[in-house]
N, CA, C and O atoms as a Tinker XYZ file with bonds, in Angstrom:
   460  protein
     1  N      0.845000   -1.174000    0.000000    73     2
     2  CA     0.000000    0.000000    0.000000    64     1     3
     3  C      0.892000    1.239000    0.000000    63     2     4     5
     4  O      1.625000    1.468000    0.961000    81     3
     5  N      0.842000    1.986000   -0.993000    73     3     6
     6  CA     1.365000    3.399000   -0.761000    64     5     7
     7  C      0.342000    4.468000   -1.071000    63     6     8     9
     8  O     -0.524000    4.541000   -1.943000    81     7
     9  N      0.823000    5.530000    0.220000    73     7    10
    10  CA    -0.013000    6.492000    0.022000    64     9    11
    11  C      0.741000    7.678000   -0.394000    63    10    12    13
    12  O      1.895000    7.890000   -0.022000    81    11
    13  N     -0.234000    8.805000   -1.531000    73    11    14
    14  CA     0.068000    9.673000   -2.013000    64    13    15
    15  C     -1.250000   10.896000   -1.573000    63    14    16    17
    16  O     -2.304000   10.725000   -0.961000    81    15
    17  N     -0.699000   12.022000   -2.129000    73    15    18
    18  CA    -1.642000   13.248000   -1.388000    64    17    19
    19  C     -2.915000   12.547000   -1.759000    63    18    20    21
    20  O     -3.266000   11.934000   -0.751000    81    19
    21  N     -3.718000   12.363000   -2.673000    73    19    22
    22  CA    -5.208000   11.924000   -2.738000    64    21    23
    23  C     -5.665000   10.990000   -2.965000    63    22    24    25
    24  O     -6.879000   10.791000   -2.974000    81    23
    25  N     -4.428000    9.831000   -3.312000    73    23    26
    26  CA    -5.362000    8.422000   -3.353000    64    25    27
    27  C     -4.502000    7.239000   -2.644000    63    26    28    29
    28  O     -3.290000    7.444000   -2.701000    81    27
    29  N     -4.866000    6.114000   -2.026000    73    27    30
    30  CA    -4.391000    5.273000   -1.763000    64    29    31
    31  C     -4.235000    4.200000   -2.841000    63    30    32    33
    32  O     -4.952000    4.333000   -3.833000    81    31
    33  N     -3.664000    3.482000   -2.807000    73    31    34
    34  CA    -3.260000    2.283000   -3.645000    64    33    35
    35  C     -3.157000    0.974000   -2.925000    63    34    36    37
    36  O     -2.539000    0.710000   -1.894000    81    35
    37  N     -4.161000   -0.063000   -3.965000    73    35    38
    38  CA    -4.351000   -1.211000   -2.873000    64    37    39
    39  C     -4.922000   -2.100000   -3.773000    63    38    40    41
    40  O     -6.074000   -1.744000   -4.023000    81    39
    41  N     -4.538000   -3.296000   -4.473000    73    39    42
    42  CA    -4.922000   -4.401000   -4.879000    64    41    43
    43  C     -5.492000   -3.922000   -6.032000    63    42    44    45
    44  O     -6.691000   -4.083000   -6.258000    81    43
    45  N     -4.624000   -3.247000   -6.917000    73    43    46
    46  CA    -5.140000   -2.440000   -8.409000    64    45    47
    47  C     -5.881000   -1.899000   -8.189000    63    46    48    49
    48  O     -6.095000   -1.122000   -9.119000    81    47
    49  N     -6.882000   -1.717000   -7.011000    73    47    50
    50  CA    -8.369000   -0.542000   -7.661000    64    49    51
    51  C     -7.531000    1.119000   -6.426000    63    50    52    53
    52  O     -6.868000    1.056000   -5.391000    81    51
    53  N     -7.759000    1.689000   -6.805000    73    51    54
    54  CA    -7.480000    3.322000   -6.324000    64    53    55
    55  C     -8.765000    3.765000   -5.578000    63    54    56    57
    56  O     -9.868000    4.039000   -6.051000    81    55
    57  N     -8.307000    3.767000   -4.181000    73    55    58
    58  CA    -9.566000    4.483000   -3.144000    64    57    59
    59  C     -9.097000    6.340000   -3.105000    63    58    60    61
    60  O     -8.111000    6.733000   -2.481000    81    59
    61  N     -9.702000    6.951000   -3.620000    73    59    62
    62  CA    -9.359000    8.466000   -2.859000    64    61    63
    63  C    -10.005000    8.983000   -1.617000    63    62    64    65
    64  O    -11.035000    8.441000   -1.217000    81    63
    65  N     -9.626000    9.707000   -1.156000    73    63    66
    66  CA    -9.662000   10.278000   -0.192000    64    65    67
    67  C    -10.523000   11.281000   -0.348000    63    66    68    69
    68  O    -10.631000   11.987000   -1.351000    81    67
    69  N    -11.428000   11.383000    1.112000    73    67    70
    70  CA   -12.463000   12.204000    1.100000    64    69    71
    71  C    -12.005000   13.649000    1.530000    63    70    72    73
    72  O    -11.553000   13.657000    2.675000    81    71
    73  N    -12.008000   14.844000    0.913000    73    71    74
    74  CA   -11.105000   16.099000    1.851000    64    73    75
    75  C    -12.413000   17.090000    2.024000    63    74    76    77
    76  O    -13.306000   17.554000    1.315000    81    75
    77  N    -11.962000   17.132000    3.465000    73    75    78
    78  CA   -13.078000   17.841000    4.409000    64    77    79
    79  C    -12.149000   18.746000    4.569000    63    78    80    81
    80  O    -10.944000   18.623000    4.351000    81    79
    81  N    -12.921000   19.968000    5.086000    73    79    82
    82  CA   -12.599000   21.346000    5.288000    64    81    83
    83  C    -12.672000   21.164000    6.779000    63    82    84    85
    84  O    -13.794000   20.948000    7.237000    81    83
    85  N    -11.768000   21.210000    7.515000    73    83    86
    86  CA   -12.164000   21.283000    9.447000    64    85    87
    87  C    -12.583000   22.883000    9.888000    63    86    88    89
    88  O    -12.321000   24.021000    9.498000    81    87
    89  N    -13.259000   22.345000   10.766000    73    87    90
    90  CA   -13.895000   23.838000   11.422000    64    89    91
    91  C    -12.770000   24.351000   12.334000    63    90    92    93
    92  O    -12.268000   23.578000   13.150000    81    91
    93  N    -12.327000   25.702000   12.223000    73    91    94
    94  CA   -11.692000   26.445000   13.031000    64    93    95
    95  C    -12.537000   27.378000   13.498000    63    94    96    97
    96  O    -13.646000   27.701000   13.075000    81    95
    97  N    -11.514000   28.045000   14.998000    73    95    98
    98  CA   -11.902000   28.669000   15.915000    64    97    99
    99  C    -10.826000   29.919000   15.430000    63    98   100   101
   100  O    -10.064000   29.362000   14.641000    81    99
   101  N    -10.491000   31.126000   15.532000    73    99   102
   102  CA    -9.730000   31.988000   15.461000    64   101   103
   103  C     -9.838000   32.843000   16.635000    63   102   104   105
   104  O    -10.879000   33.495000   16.715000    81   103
   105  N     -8.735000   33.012000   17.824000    73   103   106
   106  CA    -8.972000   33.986000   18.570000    64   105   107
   107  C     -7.930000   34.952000   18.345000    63   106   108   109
   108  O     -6.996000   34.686000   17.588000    81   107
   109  N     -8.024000   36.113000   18.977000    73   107   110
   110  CA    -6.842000   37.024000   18.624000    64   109   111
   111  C     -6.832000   37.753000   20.242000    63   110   112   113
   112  O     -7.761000   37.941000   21.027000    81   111
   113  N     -5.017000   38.132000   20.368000    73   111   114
   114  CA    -5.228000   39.161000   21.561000    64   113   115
   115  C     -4.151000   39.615000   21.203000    63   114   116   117
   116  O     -3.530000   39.072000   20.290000    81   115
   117  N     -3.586000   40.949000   21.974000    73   115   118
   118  CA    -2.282000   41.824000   21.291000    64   117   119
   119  C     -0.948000   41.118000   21.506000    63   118   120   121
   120  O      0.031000   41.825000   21.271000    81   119
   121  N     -0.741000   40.045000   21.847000    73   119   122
   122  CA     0.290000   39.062000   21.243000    64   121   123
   123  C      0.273000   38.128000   20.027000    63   122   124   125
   124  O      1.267000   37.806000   19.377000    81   123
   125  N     -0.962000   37.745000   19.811000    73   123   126
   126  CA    -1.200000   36.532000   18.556000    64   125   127
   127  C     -2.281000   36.367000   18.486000    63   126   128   129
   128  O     -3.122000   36.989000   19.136000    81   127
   129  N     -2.522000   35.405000   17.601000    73   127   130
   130  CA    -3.490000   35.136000   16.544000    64   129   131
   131  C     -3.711000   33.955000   17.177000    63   130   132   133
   132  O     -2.621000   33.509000   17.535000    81   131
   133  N     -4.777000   33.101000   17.542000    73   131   134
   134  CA    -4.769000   31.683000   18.012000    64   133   135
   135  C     -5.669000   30.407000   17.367000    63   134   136   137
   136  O     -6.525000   29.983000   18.143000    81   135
   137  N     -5.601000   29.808000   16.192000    73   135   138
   138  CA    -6.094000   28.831000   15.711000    64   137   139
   139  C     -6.260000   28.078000   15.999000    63   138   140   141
   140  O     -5.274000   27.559000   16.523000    81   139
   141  N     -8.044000   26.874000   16.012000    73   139   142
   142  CA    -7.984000   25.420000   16.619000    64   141   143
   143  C     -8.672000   24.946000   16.101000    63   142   144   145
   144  O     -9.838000   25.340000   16.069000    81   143
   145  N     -8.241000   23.870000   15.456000    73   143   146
   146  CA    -8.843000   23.442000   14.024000    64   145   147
   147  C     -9.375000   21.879000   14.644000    63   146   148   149
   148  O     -8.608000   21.289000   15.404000    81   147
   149  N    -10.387000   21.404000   14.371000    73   147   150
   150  CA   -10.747000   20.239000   15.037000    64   149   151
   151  C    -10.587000   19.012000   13.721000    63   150   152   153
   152  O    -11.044000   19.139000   12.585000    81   151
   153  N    -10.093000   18.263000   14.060000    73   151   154
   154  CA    -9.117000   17.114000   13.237000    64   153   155
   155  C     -9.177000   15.364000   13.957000    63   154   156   157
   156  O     -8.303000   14.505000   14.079000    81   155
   157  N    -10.183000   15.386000   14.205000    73   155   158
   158  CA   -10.671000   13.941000   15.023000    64   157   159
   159  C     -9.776000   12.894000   13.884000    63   158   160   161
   160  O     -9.642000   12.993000   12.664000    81   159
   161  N     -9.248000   11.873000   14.867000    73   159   162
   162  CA    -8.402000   10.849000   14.128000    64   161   163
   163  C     -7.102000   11.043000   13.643000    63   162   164   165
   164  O     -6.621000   10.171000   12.919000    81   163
   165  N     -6.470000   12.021000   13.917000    73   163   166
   166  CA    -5.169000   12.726000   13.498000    64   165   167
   167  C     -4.261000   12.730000   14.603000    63   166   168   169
   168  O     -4.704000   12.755000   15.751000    81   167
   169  N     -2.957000   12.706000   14.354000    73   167   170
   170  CA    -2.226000   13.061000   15.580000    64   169   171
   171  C     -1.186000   13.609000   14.581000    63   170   172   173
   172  O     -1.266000   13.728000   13.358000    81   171
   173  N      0.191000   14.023000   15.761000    73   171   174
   174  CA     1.091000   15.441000   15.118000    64   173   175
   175  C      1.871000   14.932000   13.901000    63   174   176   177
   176  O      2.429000   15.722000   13.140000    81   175
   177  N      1.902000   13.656000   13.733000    73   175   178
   178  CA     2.816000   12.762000   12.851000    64   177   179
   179  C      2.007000   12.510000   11.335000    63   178   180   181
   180  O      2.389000   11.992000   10.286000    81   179
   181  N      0.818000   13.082000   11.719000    73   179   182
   182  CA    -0.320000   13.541000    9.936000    64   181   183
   183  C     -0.499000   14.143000    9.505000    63   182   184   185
   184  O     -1.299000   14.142000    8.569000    81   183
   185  N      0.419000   15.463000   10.092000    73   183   186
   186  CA    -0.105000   17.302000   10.144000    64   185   187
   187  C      1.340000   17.386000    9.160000    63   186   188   189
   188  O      2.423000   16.827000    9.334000    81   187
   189  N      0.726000   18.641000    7.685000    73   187   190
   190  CA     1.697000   18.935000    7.260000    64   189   191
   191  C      1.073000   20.154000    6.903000    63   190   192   193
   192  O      0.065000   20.461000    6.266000    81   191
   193  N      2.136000   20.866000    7.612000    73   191   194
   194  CA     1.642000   22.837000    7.819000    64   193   195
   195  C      2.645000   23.447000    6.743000    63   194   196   197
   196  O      3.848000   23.190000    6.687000    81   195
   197  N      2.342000   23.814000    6.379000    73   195   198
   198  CA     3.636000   25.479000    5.207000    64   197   199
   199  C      3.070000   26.233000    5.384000    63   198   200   201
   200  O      1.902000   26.260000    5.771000    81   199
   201  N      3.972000   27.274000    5.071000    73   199   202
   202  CA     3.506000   28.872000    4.619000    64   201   203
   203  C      4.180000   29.526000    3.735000    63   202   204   205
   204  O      4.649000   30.521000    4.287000    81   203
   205  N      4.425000   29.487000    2.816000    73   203   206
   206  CA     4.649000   29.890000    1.316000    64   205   207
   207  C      3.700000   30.896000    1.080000    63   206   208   209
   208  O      2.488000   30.903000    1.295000    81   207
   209  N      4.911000   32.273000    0.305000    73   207   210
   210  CA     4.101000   33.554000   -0.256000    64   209   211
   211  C      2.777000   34.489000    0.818000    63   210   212   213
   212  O      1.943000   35.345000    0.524000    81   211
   213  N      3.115000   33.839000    2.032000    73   211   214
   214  CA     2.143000   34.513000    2.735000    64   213   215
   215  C      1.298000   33.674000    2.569000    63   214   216   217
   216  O      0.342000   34.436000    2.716000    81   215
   217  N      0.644000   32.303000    2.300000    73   215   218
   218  CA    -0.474000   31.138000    2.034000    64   217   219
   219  C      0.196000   29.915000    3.235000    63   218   220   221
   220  O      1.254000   29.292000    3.145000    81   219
   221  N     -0.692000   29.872000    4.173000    73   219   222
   222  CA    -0.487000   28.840000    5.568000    64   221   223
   223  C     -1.431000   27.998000    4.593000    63   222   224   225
   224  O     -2.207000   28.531000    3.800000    81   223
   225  N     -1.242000   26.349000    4.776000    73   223   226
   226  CA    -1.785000   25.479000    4.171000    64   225   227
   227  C     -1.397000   24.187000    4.991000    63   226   228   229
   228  O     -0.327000   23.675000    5.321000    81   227
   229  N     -2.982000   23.822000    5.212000    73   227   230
   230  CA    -2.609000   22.762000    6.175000    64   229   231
   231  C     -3.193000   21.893000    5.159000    63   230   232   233
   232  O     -3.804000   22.287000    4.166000    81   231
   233  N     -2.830000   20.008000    5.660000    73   231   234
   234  CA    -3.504000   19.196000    5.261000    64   233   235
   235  C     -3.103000   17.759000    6.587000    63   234   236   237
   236  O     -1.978000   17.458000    6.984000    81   235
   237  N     -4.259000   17.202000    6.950000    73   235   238
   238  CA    -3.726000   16.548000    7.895000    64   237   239
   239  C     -4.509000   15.385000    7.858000    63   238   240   241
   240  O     -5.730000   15.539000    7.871000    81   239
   241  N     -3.924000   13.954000    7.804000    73   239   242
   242  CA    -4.673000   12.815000    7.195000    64   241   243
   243  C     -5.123000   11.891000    8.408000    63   242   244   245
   244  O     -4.224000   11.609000    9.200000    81   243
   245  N     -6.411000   11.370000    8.670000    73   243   246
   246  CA    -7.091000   11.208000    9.662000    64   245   247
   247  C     -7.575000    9.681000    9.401000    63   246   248   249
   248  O     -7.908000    9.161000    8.335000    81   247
   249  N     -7.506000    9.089000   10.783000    73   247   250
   250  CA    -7.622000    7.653000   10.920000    64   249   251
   251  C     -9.212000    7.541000   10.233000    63   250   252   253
   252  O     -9.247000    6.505000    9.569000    81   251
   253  N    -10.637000    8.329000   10.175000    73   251   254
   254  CA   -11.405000    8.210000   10.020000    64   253   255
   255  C    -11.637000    8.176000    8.794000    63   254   256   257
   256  O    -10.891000    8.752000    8.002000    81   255
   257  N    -12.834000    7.420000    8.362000    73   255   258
   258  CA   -13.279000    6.953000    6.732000    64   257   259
   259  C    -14.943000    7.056000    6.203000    63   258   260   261
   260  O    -15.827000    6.548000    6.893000    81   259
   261  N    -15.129000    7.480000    5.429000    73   259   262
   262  CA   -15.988000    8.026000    4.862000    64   261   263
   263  C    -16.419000    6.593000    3.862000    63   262   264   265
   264  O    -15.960000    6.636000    2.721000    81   263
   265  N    -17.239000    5.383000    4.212000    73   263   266
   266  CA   -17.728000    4.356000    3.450000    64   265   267
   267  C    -16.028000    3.706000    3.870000    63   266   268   269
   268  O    -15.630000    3.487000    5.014000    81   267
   269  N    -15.181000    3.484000    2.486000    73   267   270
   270  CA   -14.208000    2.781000    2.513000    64   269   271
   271  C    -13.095000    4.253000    2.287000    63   270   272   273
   272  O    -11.868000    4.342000    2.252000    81   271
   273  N    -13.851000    4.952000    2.202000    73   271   274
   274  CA   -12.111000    6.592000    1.998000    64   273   275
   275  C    -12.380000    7.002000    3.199000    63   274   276   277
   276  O    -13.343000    7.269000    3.917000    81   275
   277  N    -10.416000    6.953000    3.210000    73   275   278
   278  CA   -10.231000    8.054000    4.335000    64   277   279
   279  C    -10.169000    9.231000    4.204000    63   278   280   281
   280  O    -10.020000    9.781000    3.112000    81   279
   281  N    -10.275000    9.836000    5.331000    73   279   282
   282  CA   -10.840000   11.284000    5.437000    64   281   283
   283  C     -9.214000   11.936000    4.951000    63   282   284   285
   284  O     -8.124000   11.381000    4.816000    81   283
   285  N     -9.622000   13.217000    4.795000    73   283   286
   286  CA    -7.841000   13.866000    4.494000    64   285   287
   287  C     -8.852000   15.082000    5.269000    63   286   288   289
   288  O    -10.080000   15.055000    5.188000    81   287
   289  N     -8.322000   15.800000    5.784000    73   287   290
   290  CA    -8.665000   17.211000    6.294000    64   289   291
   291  C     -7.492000   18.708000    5.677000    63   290   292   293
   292  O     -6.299000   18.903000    5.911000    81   291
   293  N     -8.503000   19.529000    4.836000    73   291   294
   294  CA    -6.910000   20.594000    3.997000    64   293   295
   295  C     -7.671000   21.499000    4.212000    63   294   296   297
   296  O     -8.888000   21.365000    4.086000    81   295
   297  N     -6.800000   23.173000    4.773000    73   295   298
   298  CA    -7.572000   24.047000    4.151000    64   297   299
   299  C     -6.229000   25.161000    4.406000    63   298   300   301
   300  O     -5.143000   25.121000    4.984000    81   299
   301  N     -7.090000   26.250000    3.529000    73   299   302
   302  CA    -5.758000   27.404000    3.105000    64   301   303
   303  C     -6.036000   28.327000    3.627000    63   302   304   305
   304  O     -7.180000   28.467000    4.059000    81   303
   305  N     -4.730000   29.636000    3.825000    73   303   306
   306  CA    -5.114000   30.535000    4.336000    64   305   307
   307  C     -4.070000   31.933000    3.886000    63   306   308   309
   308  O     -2.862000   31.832000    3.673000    81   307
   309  N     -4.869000   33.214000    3.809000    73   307   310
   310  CA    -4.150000   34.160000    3.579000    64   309   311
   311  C     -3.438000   34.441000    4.424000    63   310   312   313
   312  O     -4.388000   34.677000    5.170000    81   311
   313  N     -2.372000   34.704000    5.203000    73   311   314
   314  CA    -2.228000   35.226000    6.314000    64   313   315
   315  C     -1.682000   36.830000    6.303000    63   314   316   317
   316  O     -0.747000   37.174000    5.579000    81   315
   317  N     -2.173000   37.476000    6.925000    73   315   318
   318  CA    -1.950000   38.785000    7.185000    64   317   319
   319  C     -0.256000   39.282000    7.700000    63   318   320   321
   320  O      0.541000   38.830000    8.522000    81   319
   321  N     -0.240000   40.420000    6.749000    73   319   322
   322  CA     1.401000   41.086000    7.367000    64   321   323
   323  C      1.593000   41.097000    8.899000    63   322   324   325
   324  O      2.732000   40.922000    9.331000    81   323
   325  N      0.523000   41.297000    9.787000    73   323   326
   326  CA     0.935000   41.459000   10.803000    64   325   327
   327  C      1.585000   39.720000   12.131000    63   326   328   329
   328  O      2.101000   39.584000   13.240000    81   327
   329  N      0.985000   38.668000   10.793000    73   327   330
   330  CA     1.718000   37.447000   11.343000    64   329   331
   331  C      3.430000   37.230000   11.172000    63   330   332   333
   332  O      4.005000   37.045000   10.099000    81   331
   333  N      4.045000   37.301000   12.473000    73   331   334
   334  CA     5.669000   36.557000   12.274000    64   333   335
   335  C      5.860000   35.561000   11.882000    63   334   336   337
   336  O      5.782000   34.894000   12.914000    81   335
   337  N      6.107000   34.770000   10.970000    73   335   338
   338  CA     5.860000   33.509000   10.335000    64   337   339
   339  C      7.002000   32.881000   10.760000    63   338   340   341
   340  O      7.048000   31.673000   10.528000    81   339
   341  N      7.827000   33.322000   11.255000    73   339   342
   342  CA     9.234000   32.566000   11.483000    64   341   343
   343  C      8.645000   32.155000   12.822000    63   342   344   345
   344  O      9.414000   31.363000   13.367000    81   343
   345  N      7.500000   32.417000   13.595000    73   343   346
   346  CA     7.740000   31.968000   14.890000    64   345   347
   347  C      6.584000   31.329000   15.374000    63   346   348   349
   348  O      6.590000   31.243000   16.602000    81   347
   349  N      5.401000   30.760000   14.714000    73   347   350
   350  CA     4.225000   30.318000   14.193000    64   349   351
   351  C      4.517000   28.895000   15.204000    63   350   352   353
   352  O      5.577000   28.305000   14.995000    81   351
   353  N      3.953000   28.567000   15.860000    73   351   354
   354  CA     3.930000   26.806000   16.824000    64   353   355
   355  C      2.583000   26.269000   16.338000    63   354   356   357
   356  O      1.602000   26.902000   15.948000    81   355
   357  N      2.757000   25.050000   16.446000    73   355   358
   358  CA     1.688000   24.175000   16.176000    64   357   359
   359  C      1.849000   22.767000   17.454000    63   358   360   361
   360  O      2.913000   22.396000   17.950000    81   359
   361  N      0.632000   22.265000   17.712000    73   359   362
   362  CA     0.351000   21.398000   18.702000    64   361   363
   363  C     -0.471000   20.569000   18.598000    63   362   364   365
   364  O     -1.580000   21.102000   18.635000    81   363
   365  N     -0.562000   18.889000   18.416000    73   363   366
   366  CA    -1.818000   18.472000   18.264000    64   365   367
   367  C     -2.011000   17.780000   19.459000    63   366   368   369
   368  O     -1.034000   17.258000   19.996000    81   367
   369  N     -3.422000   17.674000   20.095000    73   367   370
   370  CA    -4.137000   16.998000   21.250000    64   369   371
   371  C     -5.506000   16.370000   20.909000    63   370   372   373
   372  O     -6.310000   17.041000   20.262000    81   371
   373  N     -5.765000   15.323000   21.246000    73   371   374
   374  CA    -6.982000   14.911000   21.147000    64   373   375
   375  C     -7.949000   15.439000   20.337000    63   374   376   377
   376  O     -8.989000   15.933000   20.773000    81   375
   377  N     -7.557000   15.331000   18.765000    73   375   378
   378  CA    -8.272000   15.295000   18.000000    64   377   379
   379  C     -8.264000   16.961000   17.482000    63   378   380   381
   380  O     -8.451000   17.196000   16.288000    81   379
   381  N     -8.038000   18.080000   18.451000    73   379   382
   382  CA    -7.271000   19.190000   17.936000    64   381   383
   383  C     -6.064000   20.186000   17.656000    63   382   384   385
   384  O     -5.441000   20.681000   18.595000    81   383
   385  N     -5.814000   20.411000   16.570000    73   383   386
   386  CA    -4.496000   21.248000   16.247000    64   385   387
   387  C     -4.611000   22.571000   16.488000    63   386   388   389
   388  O     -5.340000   23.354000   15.880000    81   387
   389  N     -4.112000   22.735000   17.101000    73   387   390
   390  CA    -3.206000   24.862000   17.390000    64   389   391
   391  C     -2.248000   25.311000   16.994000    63   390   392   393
   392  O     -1.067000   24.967000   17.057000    81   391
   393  N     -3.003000   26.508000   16.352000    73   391   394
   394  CA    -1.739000   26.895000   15.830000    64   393   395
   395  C     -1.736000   28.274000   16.792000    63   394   396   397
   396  O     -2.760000   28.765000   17.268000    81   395
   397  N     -0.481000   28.759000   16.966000    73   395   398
   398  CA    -0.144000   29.981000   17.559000    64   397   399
   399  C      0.516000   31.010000   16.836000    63   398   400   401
   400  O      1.691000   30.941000   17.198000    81   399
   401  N      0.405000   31.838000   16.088000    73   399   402
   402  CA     0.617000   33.028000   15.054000    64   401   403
   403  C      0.998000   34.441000   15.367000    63   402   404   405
   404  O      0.237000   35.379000   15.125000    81   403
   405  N      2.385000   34.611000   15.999000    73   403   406
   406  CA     2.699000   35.380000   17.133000    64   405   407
   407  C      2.547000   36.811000   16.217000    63   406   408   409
   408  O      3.315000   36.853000   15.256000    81   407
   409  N      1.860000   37.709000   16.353000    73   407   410
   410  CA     2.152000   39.123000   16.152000    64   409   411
   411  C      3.636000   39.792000   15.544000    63   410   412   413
   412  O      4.649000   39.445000   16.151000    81   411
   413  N      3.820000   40.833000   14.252000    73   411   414
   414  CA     4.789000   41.367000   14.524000    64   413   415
   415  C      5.215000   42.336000   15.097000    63   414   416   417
   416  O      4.437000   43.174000   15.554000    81   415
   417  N      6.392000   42.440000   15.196000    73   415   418
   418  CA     6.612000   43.385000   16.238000    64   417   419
   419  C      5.566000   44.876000   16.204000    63   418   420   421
   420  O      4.952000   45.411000   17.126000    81   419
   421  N      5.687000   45.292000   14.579000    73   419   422
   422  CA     5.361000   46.697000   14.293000    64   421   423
   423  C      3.845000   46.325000   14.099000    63   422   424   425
   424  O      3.488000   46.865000   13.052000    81   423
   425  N      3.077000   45.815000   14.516000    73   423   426
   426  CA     1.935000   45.568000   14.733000    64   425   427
   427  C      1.027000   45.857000   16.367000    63   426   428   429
   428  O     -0.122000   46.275000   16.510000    81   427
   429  N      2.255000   45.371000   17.664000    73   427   430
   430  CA     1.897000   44.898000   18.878000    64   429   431
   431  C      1.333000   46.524000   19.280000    63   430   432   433
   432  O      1.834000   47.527000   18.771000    81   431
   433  N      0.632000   46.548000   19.906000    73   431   434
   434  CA     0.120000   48.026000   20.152000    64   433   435
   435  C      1.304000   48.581000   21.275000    63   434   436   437
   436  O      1.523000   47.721000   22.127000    81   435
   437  N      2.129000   49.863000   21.457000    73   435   438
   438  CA     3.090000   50.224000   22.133000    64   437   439
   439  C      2.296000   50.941000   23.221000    63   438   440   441
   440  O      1.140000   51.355000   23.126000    81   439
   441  N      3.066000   51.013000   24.208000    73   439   442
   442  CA     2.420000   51.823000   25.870000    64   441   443
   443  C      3.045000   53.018000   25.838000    63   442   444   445
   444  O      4.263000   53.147000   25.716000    81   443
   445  N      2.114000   54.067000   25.963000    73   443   446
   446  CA     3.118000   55.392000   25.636000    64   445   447
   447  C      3.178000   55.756000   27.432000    63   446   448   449
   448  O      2.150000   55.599000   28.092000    81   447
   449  N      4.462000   56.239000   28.092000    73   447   450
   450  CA     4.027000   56.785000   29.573000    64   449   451
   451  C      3.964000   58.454000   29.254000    63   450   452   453
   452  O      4.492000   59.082000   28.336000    81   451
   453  N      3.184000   58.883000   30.276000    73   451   454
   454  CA     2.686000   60.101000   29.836000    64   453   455
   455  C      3.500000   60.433000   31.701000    63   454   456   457
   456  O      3.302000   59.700000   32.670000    81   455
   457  N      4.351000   61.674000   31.701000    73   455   458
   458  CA     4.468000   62.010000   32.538000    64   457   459
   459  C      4.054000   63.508000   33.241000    63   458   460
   460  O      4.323000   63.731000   34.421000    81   459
């Protein structure tokens, strides 16, 4: 059996893969951006994250199956200038992934003291 991005291979006939869009959560506070994408059947060893041209693109392949296809979970994203991309964490737990999308600097709101 080898697997490739959309189809499996298995006794000459070709099963593809079902690709679901996962539901995210987006929070934001004046440090980061906070993503939690729900990914039932996945763990951190199925998750393949980039960010190319400013485009975050996940796709993360999940124990669960749709009839006889397995699920694939992908979805894309613009990400905004004000994300540091060099410093972006990801985490998977029980069925959800986080991502953490730290602010840039010239974004973080500054404290002016007024004396």
């Amino acid at each position: 059996m080898t697997d490739s991005a959309n189809k499996i291979t298995s006794n000459q006939s070709a099963i593809e893969n079902i690709e679901i869009m996962p539901p995210v959560d987006i929070l934001e506070d004046n440090e980061a951006f906070t993503m939690h994408f729900e990914v039932p059947g996945s763990n951190a060893s199925s998750v393949k994250l980039e960010v190319e041209n400013g485009i975050l693109s996940l796709e993360c392949a999940s124990t669960l199956r749709r009839g006889k296809r397995p699920v694939l979970f992908k979805r894309i994203f613009r990400l905004s200038r004000a994300v540091d991309v060099n410093k972006i964490t990801a985490k998977s737990a029980d069925g959800v992934l986080t991502l953490v999308l730290p602010k840039a600097e010239h974004v973080k709101p500054i404290k002016i003291a007024v004396s």
